[in-house]
C-alpha positions as a Python dict, from the first residue, in 0.01 Angstrom:
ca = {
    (1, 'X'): (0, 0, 0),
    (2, 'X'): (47, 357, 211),
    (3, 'X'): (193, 325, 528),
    (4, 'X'): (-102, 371, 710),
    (5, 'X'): (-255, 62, 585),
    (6, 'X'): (93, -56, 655),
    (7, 'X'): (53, 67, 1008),
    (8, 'X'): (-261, -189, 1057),
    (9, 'X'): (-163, -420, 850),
    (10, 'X'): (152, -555, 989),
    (11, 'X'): (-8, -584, 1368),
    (12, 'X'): (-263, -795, 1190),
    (13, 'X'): (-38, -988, 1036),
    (14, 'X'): (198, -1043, 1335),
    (15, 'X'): (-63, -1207, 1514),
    (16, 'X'): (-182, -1439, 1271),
    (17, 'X'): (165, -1544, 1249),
    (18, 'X'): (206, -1610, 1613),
    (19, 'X'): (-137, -1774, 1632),
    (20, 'X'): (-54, -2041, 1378),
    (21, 'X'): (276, -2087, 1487),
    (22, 'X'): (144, -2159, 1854),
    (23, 'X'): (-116, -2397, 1698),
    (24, 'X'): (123, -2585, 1498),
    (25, 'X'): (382, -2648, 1817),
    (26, 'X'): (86, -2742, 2036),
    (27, 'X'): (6, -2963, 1713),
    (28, 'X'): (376, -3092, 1706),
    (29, 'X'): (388, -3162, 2070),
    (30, 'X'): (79, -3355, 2066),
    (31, 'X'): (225, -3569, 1796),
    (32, 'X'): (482, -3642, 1979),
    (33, 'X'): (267, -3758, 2288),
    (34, 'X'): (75, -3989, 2077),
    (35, 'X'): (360, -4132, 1908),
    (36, 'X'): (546, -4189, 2273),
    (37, 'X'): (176, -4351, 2384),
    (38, 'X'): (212, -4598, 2103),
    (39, 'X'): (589, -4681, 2172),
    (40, 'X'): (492, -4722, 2536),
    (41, 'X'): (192, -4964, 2466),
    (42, 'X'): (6, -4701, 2688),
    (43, 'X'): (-300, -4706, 2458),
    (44, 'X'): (-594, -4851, 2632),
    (45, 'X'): (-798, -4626, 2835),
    (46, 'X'): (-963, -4778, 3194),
    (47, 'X'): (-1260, -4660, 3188),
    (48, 'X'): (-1508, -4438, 3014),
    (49, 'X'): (-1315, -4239, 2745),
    (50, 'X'): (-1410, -3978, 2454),
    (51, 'X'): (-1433, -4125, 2089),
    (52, 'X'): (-1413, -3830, 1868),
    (53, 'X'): (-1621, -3857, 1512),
    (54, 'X'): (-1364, -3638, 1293),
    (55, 'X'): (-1579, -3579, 1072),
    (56, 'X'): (-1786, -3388, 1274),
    (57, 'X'): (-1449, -3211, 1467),
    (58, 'X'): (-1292, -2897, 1324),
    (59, 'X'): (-992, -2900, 1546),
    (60, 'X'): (-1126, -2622, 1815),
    (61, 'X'): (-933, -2762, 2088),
    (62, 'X'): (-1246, -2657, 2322),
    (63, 'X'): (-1216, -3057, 2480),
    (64, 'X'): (-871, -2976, 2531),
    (65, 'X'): (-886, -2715, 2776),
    (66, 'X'): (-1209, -2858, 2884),
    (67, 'X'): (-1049, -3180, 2996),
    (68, 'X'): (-929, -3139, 3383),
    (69, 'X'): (-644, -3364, 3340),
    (70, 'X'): (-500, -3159, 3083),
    (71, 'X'): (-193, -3082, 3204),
    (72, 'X'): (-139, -3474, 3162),
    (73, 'X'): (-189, -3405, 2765),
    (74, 'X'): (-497, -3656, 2785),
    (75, 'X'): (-627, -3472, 2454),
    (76, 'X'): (-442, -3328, 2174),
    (77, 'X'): (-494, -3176, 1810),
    (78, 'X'): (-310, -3324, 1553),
    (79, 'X'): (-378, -3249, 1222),
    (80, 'X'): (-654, -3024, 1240),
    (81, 'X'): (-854, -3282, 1460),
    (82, 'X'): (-893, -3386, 1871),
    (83, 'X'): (-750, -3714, 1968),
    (84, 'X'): (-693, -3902, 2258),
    (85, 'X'): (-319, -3863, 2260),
    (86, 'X'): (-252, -4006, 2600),
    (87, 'X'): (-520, -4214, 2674),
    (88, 'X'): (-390, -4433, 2992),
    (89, 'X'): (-478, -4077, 3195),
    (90, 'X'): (-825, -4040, 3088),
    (91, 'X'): (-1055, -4103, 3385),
    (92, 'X'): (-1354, -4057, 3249),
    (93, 'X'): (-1480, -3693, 3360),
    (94, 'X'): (-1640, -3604, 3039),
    (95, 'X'): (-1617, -3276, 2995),
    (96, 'X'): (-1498, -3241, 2701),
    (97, 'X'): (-1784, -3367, 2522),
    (98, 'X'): (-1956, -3044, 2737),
    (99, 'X'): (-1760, -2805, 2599),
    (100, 'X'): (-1743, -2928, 2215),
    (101, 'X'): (-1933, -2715, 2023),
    (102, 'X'): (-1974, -2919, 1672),
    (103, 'X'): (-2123, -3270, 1900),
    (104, 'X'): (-1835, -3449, 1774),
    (105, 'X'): (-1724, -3625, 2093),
    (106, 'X'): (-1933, -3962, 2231),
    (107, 'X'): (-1858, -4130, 2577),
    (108, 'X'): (-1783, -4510, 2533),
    (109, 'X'): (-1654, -4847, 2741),
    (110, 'X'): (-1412, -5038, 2575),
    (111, 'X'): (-1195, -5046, 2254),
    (112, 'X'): (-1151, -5255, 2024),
    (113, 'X'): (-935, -5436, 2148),
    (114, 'X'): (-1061, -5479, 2466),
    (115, 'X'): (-1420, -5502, 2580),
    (116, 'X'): (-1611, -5418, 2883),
    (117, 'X'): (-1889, -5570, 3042),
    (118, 'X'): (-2150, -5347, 3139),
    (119, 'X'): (-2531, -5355, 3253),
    (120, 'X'): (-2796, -5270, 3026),
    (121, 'X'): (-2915, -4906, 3113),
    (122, 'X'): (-3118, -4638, 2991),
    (123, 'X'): (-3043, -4282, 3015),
    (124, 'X'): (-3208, -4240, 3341),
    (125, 'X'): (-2992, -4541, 3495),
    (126, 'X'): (-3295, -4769, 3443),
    (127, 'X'): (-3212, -5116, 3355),
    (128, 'X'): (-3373, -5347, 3167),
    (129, 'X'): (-3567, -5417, 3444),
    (130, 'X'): (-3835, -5122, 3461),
    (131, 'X'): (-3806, -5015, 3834),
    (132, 'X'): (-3444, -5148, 3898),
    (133, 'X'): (-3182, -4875, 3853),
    (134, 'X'): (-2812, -4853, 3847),
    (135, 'X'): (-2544, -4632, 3922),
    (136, 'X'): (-2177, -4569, 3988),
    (137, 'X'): (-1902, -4835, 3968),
    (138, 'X'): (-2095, -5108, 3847),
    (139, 'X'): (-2184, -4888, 3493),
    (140, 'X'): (-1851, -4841, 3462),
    (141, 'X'): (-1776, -4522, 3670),
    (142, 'X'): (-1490, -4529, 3851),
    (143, 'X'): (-1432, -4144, 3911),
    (144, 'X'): (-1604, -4075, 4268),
    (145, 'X'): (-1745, -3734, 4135),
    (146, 'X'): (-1939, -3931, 3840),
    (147, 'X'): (-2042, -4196, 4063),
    (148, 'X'): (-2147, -3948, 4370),
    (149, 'X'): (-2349, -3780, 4054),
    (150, 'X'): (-2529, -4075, 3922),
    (151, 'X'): (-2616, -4187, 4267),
    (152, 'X'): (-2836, -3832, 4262),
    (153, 'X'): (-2970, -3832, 3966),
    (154, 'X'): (-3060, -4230, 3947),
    (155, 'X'): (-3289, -4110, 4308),
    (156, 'X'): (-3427, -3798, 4065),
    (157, 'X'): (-3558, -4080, 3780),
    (158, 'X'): (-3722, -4292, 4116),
    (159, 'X'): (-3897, -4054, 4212),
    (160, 'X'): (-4082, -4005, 3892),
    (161, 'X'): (-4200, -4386, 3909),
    (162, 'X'): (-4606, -4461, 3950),
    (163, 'X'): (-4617, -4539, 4321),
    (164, 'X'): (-4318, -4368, 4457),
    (165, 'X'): (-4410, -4197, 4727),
    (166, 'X'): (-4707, -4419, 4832),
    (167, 'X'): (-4603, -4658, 5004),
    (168, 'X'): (-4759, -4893, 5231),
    (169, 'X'): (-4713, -4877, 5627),
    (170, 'X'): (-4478, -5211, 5605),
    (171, 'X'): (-4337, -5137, 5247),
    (172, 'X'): (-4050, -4853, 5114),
    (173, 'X'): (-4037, -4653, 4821),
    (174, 'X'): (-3697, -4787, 4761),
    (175, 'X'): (-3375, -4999, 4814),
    (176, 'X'): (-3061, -4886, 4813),
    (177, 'X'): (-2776, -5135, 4775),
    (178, 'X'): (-2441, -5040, 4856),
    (179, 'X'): (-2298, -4782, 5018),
    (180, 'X'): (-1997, -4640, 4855),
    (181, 'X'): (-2015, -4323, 4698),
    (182, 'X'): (-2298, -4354, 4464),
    (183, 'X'): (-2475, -4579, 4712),
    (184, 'X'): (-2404, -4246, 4987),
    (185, 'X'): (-2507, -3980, 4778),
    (186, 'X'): (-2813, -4202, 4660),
    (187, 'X'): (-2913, -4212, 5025),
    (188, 'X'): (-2872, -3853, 5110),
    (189, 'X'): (-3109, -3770, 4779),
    (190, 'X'): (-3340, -4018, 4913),
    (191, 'X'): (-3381, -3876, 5266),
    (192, 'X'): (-3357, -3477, 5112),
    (193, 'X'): (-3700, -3595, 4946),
    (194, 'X'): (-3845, -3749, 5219),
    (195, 'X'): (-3859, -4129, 5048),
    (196, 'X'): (-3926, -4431, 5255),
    (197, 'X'): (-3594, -4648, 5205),
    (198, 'X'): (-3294, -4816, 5360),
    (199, 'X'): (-2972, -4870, 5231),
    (200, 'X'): (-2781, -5225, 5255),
    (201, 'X'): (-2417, -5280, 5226),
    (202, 'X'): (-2303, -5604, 5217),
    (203, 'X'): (-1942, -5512, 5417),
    (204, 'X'): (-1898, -5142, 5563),
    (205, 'X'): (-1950, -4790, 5472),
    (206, 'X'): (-1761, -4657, 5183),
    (207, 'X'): (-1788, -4999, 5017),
    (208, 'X'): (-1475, -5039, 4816),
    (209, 'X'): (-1277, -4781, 4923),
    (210, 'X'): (-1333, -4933, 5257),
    (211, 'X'): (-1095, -5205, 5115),
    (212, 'X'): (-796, -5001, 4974),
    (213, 'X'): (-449, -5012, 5167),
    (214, 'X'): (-344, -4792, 5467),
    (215, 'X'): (-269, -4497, 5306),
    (216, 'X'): (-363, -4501, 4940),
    (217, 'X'): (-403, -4198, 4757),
    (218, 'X'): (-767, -4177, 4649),
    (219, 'X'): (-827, -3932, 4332),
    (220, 'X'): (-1146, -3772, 4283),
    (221, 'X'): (-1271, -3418, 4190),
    (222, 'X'): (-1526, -3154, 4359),
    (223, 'X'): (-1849, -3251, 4377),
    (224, 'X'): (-2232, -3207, 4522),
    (225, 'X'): (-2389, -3403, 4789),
    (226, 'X'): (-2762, -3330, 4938),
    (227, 'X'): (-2787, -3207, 5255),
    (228, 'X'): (-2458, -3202, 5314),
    (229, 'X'): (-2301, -2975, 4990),
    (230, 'X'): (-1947, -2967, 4817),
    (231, 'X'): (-1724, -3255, 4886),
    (232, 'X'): (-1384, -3036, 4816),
    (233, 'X'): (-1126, -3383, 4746),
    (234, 'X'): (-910, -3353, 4411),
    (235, 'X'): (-640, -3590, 4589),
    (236, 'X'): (-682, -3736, 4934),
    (237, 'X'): (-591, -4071, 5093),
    (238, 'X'): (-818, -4360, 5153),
    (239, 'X'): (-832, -4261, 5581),
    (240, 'X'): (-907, -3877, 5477),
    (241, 'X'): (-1202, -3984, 5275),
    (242, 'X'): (-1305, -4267, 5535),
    (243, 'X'): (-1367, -4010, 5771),
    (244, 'X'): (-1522, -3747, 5543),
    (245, 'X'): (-1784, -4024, 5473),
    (246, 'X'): (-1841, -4106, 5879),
    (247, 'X'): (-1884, -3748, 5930),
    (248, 'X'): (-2169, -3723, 5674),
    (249, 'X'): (-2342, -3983, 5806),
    (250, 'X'): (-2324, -3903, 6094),
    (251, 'X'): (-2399, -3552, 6063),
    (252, 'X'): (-2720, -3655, 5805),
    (253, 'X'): (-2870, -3851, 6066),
    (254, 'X'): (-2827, -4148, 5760),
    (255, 'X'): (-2879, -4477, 5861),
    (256, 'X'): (-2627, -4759, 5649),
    (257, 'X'): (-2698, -5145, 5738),
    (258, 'X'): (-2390, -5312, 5731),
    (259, 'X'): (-2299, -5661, 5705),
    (260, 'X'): (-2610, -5733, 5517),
    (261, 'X'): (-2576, -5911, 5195),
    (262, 'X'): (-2831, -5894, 4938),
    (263, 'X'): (-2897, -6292, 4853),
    (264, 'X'): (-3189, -6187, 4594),
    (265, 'X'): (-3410, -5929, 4406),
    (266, 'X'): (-3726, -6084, 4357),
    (267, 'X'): (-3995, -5874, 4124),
    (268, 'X'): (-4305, -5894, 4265),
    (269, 'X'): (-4664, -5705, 4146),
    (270, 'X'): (-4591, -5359, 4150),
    (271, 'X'): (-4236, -5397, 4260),
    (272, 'X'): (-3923, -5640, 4427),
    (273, 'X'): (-3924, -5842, 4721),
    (274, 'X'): (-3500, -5785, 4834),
    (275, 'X'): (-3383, -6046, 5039),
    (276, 'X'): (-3082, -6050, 5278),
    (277, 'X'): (-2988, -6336, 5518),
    (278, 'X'): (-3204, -6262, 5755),
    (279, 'X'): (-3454, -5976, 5667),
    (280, 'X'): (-3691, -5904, 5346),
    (281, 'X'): (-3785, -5581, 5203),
    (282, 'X'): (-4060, -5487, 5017),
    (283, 'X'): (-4042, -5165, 4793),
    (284, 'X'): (-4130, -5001, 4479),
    (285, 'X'): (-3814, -4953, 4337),
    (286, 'X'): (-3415, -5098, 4401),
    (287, 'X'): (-3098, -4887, 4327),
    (288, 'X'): (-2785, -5140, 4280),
    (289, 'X'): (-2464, -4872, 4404),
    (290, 'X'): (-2268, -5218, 4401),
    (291, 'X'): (-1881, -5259, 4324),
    (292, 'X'): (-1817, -5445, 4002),
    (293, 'X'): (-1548, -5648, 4167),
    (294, 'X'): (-1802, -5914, 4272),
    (295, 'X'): (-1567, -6204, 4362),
    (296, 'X'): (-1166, -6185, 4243),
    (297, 'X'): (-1053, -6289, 3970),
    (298, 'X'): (-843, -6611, 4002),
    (299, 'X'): (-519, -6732, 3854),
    (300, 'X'): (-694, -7103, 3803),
    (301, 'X'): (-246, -7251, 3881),
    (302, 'X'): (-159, -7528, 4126),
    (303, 'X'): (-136, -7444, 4441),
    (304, 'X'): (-289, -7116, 4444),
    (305, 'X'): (-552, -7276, 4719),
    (306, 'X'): (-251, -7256, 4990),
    (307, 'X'): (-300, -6961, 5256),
    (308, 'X'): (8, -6770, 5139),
    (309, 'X'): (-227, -6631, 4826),
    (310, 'X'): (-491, -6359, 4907),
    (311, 'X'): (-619, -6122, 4662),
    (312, 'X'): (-542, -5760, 4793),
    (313, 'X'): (-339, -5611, 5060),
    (314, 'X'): (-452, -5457, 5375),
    (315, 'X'): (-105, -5412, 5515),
    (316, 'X'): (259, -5375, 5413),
    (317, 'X'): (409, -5458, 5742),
    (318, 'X'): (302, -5819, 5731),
    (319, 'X'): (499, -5889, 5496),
    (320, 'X'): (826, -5757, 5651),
    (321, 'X'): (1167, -6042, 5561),
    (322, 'X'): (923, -6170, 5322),
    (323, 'X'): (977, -6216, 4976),
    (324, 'X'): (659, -6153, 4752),
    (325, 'X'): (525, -6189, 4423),
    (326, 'X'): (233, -5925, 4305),
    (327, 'X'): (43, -6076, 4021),
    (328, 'X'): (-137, -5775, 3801),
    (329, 'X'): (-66, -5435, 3629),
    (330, 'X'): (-291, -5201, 3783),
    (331, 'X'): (-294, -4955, 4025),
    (332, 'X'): (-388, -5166, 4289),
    (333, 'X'): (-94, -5396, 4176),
    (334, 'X'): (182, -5126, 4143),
    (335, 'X'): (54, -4966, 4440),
    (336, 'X'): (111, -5285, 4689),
    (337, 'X'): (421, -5335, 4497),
    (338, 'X'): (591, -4997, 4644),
    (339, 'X'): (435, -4981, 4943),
    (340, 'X'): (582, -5340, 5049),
    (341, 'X'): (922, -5303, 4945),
    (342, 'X'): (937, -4979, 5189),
    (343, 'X'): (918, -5231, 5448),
    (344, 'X'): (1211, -5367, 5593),
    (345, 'X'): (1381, -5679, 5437),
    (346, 'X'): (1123, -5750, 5137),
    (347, 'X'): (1208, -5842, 4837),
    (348, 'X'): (936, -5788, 4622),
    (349, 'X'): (843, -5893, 4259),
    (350, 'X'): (587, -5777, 3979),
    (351, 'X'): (473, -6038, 3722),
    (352, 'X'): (230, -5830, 3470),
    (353, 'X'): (111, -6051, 3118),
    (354, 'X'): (129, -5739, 2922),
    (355, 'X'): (416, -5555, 2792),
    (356, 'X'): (324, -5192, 2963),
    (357, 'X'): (145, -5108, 3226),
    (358, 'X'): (-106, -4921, 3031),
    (359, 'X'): (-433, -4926, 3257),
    (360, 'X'): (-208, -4785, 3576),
    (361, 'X'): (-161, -4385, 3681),
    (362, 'X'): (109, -4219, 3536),
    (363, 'X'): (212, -4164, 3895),
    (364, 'X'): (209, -4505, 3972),
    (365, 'X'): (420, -4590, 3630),
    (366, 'X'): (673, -4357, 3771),
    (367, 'X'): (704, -4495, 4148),
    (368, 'X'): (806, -4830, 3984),
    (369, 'X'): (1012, -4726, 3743),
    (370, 'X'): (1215, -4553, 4013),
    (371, 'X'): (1177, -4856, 4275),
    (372, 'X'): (1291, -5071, 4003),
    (373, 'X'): (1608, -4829, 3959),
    (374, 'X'): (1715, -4839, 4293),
    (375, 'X'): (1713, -5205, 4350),
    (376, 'X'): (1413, -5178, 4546),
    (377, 'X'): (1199, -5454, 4315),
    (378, 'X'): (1194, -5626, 4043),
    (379, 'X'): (956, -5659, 3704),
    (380, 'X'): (876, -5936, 3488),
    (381, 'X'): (689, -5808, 3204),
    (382, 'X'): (480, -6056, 2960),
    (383, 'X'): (491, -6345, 3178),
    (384, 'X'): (275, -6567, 3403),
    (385, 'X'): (282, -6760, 3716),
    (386, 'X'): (300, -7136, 3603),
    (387, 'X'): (299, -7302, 3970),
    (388, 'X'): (288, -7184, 4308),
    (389, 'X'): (486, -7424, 4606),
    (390, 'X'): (518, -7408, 4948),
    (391, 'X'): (824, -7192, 4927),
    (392, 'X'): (867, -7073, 4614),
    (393, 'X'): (685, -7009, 4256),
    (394, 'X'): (767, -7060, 3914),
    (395, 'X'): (732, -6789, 3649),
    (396, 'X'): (608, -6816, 3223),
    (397, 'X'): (817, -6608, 3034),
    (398, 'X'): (855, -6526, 2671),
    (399, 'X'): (1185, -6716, 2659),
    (400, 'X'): (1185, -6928, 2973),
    (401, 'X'): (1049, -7065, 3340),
    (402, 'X'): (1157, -6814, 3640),
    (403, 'X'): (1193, -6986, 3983),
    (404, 'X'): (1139, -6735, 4263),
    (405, 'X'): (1186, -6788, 4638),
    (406, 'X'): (852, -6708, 4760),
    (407, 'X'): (668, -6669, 5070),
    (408, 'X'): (369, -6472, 4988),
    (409, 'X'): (137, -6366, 4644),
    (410, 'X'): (-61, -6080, 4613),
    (411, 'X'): (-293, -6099, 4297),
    (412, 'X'): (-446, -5786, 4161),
    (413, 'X'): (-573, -5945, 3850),
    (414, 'X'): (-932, -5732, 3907),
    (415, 'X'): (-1278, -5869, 3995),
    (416, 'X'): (-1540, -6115, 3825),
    (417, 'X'): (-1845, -5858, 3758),
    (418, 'X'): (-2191, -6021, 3990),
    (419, 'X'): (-2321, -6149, 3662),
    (420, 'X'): (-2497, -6412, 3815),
    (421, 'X'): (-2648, -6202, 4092),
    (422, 'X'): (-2712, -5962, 3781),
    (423, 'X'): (-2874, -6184, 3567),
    (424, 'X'): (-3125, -6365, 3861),
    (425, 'X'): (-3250, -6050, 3895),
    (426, 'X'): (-3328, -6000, 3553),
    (427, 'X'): (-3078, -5747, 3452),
    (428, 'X'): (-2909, -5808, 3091),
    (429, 'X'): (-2506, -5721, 3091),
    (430, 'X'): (-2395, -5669, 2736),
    (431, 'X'): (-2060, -5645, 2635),
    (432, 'X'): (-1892, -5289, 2471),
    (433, 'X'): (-1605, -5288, 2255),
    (434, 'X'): (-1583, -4859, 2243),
    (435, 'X'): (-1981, -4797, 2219),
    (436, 'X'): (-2153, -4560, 2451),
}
């Protein structure tokens, strides 16, 4: 070879070098994410998640810069193909399947292991029941953005409906149950196209977030409303996004009945008869922007009746000189868990059934591990509550009973989805073990 060809060669040849040496470390250090996932039982995503077909995937790493929690290694390649390396940090923004170019990505509920119940819809948030529509947390999106998207583009498939539009002096186009995000930016889509509708919520604007603690960090990501525009939030608190929410209804001219509780969705000739405690709507179409929390979910022990057990915290300082027992894993779980043992005197205890906390924020993970450190709580991993007394409760674990003084239980074991309410109205809920 002459030394000119030399001269071009060895350029060319330095940079292939350092581009599959790069590959193969990011390869390497995805491995090794994985591998730590496993060890950590951190392996079951909570909510909707990317399934990659590798036999479609040629390892372009698109998803992986795609993905806007990538600098929490959510997606890796190893071997050639994508995986979900870390898969407790997925939130469900689905972008990566976007930006693959080969199709090889699907967004699913569930695993294998563990299933989620979800209603039946179409692709245009239509459930079974033709005129009956669904969006946000209740399909399984947790991630405001999503939700605040679905919301919009569940009113965009209403207003393509026979009859929409039309409606009678005493009847509305549609219904719009709940008003959290979805249910929000729902009823700013609504009133941008001039519908006839009202939106219910059975407690207070912002529907579950209304709920959260003082102070909880909310996570979300940019996002369009009508009328209003960009919502800017990445990472805010729960009173930060309280007011954001008054402000745009206020400023919309929206109008949110609260404190009514839908009792029924009747369907009716040409549409649903939607019945509260003390009013009835008539409309063409109904958009459920409900929770999926429905009623909690209940530890079925004796004595969990007594008035020391509620089901979510509204405020560390009550529980000041008091020792307490959180019952869950999640976020909400971990979350009360810190925030009381800040407050003077507490002595505070996690009992979780699983061996990780696999379905809680890596932030969240962290703030107990270092509470725990300190002396500031305690953790019982794999173990249940048996019995709850008057002052004090006992404790399943693998090897033994745990007797804990006790003056107050927090459980965060999640929420019952409204399958009842769900299926008197018709709507099927089918259960997904990693389908889309």
């Amino acid at each position: 070879m002459s030394p000119v060809m030399w001269l071009y060669a060895l350029p060319l040849f330095l940079i292939f070098l350092f581009y599959f040496w790069k590959r193969a470390s990011a390869q390497k250090s995805s491995q090794l994410v994985y591998e730590e996932a496993v060890a950590s039982g951190l392996t079951e995503p909570a909510s909707m998640h990317p399934l990659v077909n590798h036999s479609l995937c040629l390892g372009c790493a698109s998803c992986v810069k795609a993905c806007p929690e990538n600098d929490k290694n959510v997606l890796g390649v190893i071997k050639g193909k994508a995986h979900l390396i870390n898969p407790t940090h997925c939130i469900g923004h689905g972008a990566c399947k976007k930006a693959c170019p080969f199709d090889a990505i699907e967004l699913v509920f569930g695993t294998e292991k563990r299933g989620v119940d979800i209603p039946q819809v179409d692709e245009s948030f239509q459930s079974n029941v033709p005129g009956i529509f669904i969006a946000g947390e209740l399909g399984g999106m947790g991630l405001i953005r999503n939700a605040v998207r679905q919301g919009v583009q569940a009113v965009d498939s209403i207003r393509k409906l026979d009859g929409i539009g039309k409606a009678k002096a005493k009847e509305l186009d549609l219904v719009i149950i709940g008003a959290g995000p979805s249910g929000i930016a729902a009823s700013l889509a609504a009133k941008s196209h001039q519908l006839k509708f009202v939106t219910l919520e059975q407690d207070s604007l912002g529907g579950t977030i209304s709920h959260y603690p003082r102070g909880k960090i909310v996570m979300t990501a940019p996002a369009e409303l009508p009328i209003v525009g960009k919502m800017q939030f990445k990472e805010t608190t729960k009173e930060t996004l309280m007011t954001f929410w008054n402000d745009v209804v206020a400023k919309s001219g929206l109008e949110i009945n609260d404190r009514a509780r839908v009792e029924s969705i009747e369907t009716v000739s040409n549409g649903f008869i939607v019945k509260t405690h003390n009013e009835e709507y008539k409309s063409r179409a109904v958009l459920l922007a409900i929770g999926r929390r429905g009623t909690p979910r209940k530890l079925g022990v004796p004595g969990e009746e007594q008035s020391k057990v509620v089901y979510r915290l509204i405020d560390p300082v009550q529980y000041r000189n008091q020792h307490v027992l959180i019952v869950g894993g999640g976020d909400s779980a971990l979350e009360a868990a810190v925030s009381i043992s800040e407050e003077e005197g507490t002595s505070v205890t996690i009992s979780y059934r699983s061996e990780a906390f696999s379905r809680a924020k890596e932030k969240n993970r962290k703030k107990i591990e270092d509470a725990e450190k300190s002396g500031q709580l305690k953790v019982i991993m794999k173990s249940t509550v048996k019995q709850i007394d008057a002052d004090q409760v006992i404790i399943n674990t693998d090897n033994d009973e745990v007797c804990l003084k006790n003056d107050a239980i927090i459980v965060c074991a999640g929420g019952i989805l409204p399958t009842q309410f769900l299926k008197s109205s018709g709507i099927d809920v089918v259960t997904k073990f990693g389908t889309a």
